[in-house]
N, C-alpha and C positions, 0 to 999 in steps of 0.2 A: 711639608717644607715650611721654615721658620724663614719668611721674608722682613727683613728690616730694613724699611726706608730712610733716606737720608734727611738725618735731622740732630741735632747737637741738644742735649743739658741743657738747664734754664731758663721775667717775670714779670688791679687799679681800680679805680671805680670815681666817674668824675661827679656822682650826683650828691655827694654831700660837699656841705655850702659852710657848715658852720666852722669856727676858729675852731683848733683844739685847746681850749684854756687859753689866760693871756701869754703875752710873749715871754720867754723865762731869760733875763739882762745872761750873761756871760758870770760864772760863780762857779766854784769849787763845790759844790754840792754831793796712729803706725802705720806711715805708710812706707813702702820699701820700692825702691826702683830697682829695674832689672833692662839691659840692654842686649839684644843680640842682634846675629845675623843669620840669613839662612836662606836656601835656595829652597824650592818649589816641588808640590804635587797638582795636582785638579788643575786643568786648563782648559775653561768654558766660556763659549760666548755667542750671545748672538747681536739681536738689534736691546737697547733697553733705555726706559724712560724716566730721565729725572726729573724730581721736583725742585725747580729752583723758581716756580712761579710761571715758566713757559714751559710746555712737553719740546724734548729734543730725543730725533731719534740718531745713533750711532753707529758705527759699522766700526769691530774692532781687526785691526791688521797685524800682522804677526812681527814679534822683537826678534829678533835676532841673540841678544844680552839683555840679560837684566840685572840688578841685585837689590837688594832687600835689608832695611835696616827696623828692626821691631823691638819698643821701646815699651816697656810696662810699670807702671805704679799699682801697686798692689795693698791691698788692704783682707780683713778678714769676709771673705764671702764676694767678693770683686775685686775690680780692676778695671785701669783704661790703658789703653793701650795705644802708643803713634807708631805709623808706619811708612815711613819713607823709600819709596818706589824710586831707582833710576835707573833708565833706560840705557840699555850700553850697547845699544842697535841699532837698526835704522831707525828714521822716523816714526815715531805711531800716533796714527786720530783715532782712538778708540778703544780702551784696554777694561781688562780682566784681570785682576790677580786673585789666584788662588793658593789654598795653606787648608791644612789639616789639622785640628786640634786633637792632642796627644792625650786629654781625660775625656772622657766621656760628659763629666760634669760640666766643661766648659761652655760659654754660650753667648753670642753675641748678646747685646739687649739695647745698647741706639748709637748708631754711628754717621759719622760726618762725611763731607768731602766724597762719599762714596754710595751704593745702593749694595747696601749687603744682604746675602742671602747664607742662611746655613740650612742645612740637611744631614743630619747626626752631628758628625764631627767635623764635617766637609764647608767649609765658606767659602763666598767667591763677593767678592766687592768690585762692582762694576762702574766705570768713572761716573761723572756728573759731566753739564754742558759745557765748564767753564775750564775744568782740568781733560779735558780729553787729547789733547793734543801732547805728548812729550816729546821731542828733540834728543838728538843724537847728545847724549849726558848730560841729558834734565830728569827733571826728576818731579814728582809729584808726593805731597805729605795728604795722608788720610789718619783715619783712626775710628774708634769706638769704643764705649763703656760696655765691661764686660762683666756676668758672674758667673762664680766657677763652684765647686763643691769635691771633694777629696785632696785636689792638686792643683795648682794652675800653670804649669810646666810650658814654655813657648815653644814654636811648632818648628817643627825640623828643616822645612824645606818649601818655597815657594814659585809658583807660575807666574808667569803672565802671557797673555795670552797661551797659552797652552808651553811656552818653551820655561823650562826647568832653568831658575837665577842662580848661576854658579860664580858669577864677579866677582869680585872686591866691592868691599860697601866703603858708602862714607859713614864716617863717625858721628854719631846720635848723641846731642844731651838734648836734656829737658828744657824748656823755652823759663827763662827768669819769673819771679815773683813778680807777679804788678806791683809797680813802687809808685807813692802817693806823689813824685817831682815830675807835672807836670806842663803841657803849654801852655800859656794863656789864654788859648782858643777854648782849651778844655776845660777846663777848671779853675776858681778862683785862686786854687792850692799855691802859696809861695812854696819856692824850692825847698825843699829840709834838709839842715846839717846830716850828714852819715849817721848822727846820735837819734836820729828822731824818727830815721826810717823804721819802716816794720823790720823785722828781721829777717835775712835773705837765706837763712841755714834752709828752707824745708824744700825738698823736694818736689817741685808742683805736676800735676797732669802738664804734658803738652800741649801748645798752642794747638788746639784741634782744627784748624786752615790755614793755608797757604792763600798768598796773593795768587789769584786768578790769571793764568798763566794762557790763555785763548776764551775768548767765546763772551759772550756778553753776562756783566752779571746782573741782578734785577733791578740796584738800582744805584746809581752814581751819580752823583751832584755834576761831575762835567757835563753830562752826556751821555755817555760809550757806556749805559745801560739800558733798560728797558723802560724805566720812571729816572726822576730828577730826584725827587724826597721821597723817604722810606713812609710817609705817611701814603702817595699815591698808591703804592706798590700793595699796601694795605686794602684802599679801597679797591681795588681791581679783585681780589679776592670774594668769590660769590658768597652771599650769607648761608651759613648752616651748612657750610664745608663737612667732609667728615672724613677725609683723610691728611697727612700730614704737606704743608706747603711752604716749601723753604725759601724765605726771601732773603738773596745773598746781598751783603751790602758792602761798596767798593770804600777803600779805607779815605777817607775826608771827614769834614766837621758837617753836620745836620744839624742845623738851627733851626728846631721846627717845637712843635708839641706832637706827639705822636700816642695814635690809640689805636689798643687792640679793641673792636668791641665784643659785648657777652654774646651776639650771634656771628661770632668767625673762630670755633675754638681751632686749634691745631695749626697753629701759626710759628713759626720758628725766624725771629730776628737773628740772623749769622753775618757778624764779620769775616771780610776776606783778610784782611790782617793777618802780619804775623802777630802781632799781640793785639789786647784788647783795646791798648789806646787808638791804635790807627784809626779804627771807627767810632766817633764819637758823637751821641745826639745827643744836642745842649741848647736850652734855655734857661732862661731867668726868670722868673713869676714868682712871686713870694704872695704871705699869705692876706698881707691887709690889703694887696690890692685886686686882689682875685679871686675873691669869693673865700675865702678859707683857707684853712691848711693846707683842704682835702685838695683843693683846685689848683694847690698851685704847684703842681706835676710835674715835672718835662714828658714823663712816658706814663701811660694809665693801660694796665693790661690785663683784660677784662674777661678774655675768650678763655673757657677753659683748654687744660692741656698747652698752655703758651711757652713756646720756648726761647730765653736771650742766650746765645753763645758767643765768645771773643768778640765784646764791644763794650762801648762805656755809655754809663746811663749819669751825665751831671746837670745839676740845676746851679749855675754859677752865679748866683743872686750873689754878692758880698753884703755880708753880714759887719755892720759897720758900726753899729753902735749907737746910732742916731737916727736909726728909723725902729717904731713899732708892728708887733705882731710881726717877726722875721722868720716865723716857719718856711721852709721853703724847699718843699720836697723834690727827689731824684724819680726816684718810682712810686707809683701807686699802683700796687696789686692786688685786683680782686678776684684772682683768676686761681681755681682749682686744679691739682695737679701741674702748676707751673713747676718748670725747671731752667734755674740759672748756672751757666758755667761758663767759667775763664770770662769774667765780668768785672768790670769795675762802675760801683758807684756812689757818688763823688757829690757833695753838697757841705753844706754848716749846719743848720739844726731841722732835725726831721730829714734824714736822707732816705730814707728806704722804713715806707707804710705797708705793712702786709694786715690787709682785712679781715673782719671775722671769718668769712667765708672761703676763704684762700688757705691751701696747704700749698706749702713751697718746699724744693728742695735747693740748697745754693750751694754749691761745687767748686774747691779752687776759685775763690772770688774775692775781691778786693771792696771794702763800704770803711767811706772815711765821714766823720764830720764832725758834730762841737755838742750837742744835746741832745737827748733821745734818738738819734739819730737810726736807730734801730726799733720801729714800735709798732702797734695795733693790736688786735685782737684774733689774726689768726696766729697759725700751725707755720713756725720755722722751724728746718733743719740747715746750720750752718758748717759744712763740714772740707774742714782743710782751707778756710778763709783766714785773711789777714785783715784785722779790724782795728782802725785807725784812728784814738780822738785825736783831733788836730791845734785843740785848743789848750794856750801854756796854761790855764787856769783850771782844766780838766771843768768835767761835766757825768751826768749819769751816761752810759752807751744806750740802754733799753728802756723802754717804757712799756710794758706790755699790758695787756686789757683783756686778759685770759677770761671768758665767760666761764663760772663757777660751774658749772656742769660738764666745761670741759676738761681732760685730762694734765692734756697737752700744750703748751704754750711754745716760746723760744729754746733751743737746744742749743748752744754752740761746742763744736764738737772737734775736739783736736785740730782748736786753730791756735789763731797767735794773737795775742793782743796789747798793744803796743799803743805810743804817745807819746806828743811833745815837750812833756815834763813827766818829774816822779813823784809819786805819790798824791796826784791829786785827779783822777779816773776814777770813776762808782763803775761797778759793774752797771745797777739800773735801780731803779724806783717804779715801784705800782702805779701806770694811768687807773687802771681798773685797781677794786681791794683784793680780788684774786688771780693777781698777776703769778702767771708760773714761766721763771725762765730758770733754765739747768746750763752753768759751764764745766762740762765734762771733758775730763784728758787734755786739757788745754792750756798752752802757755800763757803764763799772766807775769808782764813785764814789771820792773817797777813803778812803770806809769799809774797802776792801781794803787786807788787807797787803798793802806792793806789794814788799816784800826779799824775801819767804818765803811767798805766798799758796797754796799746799799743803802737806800735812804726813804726816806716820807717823799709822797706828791699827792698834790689838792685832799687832802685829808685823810688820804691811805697810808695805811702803816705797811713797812717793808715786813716788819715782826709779822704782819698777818697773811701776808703773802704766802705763795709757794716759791720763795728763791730758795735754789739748792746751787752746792757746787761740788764735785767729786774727782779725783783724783787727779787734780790742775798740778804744774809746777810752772818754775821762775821764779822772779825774786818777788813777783805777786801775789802769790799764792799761798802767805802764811794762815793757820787756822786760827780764831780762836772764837769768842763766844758770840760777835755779831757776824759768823761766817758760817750761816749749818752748810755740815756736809752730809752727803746722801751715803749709807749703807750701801755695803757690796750688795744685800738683797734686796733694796730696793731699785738701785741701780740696774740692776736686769730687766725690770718694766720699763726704763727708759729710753731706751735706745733707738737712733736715728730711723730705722725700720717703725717702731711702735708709735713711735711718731706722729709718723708719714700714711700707716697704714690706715684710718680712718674702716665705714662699714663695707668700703670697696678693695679694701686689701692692694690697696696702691703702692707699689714699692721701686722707686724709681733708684734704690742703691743697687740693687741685683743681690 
């Protein structure tokens, strides 16, 4: 039996000190949705223990009604999937829902809100501490990322607690794009005209949690959780953990510095939110006053296997003009096998550092800022993100520092890439002289420079780099002689998998 515990998608290293170069002034330098509904087979249950940071045990009691609303975004070789549970019965502290998958090839591979189990085709997703209680027409949202092979067909019919959901369902869409207008609490971001937003045509995964609807979650700045800062919630965590530990966090602002360290790997940051913004941890620290670049964080996530799901990661330092060395990073991740999803993160220059040693995979995710805002010298996979310069003077997005004996560098991969003006966005410029970033199948707005969208930095030539781009559209994504595009055969060695897969055959898409 194939047990999958509860844990969501998605991602530092505090101990380098040095600037990254001086400050650089402000210069112009398929997926498919599918929604159904369906009643029930497998209805199993007994006592069972989540990870939300405390063990709880449950005792599930029988519905009466139920119905079932299962919502899928699909891609070639995966999918996620939300699934909205409501009760049309008596009360219940305790539930089970079960469903049958209709290929054989289908397969859970990590899901939220719930503790799932498969055994062949047969799943059964058992609540958590915080959703076990549902009310006479409440309802409960779970979900999982899944992969399939031959087909991926949605299941015919669902249980819960063992009674067969033959209701009327409520009607399922997918939770909005994360859009860069946000509070003040969160982000320095002024509001942006309708023209300047990312664009809201795509389709995104579903917000993978609901607000916590009974039971304490790990950790909430009022009180009415188990820690006050998600930093405590951290340290309570034994060193050299080796199973997954999910610390819910209740939707407020976290004004902390927060770290995962390299002896606590399998750590999962999960907003209760309906969307990413509700939970948001934010500081300020830039980099002349804090030791460096590297240091000046809001989040540093270190443990390998670290997962951020539906929250925001912002450093809201404003970048003013009048102060030097203004790097001022969102995340620093040095953490292996990280996965980020339904995340937003939100800074000016330097937002999101992924280190030599770090592969990540980012999912359905939002990263906004104004310079490199995207850099270092690991292994990114950025796929179905909306990526945001926020600055009318444009800047490069990537800076990457690919070590020449590796393959692999930045992917971004059928996203969208948008801006507060046109035509003045680089896709990136070389920190390292073998920087390799790929924008594949992805929309490129007319915020990009489209004569010259890569550039020189500190004595690297972009010419000698490995930038490629392959099969982009928009009004971005014209070709010509300072734009190589990658071959259909070279492009098959590319891909978000080859990536990702390193000498451990890590594949966190399915």
């Amino acid at each position: 039996m194939n047990v999958v515990q509860v844990h969501e998608n998605p991602c530092g290293a505090r101990n380098q000190s040095s600037v990254r170069g001086p400050a650089r002034p402000a210069r112009s330098s398929g997926l498919k949705s599918r929604t159904t509904t369906g009643a029930g087979l497998i209805g199993v249950l007994a006592g069972v223990t989540a990870l939300t940071g405390l063990a709880t045990a449950t005792t599930a009691q029988a519905a009466t009604g139920c119905a079932v609303t299962y919502t899928t975004n699909d891609w070639p070789g995966g999918f996620t999937a939300a699934i909205t549970i409501q009760n049309l019965g008596s009360a219940i502290n305790g539930w089970t829902l079960g469903f049958t998958f209709p290929d054989s090839g289908q397969k859970v591979d990590t899901g939220w809100s719930a503790t799932f189990s498969q055994s062949g085709q047969n799943v059964t997703a058992t609540n958590v501490d915080y959703n076990a209680a549902i009310a006479t027409g409440g309802s409960v949202s779970i979900g999982f990322n899944g992969s399939w092979s031959g087909s991926n067909p949605t299941p015919a019919s669902f249980t819960l607690n063992g009674v067969t959901c033959t209701g009327s369902t409520i009607t399922s869409s997918p939770t909005p794009s994360p859009t860069p207008t946000l509070s003040p609490s969160a982000s320095p971001t002024p509001t942006l005209s309708p023209s300047a937003s990312p664009s809201p045509t795509r389709s995104p995964s579903p917000s993978p949690t609901p607000s916590p609807t009974s039971g304490k979650p790990t950790v909430a700045a009022d009180g009415t959780g188990t820690y006050r800062t998600v930093q405590a919630a951290i340290d309570a965590v034994a060193s050299g953990n080796s199973s997954r530990k999910v610390i819910t966090i209740k939707p407020g602002t976290y004004r902390e510095i927060v770290t995962i360290p390299a002896n606590k790997p399998y750590i999962t940051l999960q907003g209760l939110g309906s969307s990413p913004g509700d939970v948001v941890i934010v500081d300020n620290h830039y980099a002349g006053g804090n030791g460096g670049t590297f240091n000046s964080a809001t989040a540093f996530v270190n443990g390998h296997d670290s997962a951020l799901t539906n929250l925001t990661i912002s450093n809201d330092y404003v970048e003013d003009g009048t102060t030097v060395n203004q790097q001022a990073v969102a995340l620093n991740l040095n953490a292996d096998r990280a996965v980020l999803s339904n995340v937003r993160l939100l800074g000016d220059q330097d937002t999101f550092l992924i280190n030599d040693s770090a592969r990540t995979y980012v999912k359905s995710s939002y990263i906004e800022g104004t310079v490199d805002f995207i850099f270092g010298g690991g292994t990114a996979v950025l796929n179905d993100c909306d990526i945001y310069e926020k600055r009318s003077s444009g800047a490069p997005i990537t800076a990457a520092r690919t070590d020449a004996a590796k393959t692999y560098g930045f992917l971004v991969y059928r996203s969208r890439i948008t801006g507060a003006a046109g035509n003045t966005t680089q896709l990136g410029r070389p920190w390292g002289p073998s920087a390799q970033v790929l924008y594949r199948e992805s929309s490129l707005s007319s915020t990009i420079k489209t004569s010259q969208p890569w550039t020189d930095m500190s004595g690297n030539s972009w010419k000698n780099a490995r930038f490629f781009e392959y099969k982009n559209t928009g009004a971005g994504a014209t070709v010509n002689s300072n734009r190589p595009q990658m071959s259909d055969s070279q492009a098959s060695n590319y891909t978000p998998q080859k990536y990702l897969a390193g000498s451990d055959g890590w594949n966190p898409i399915g």
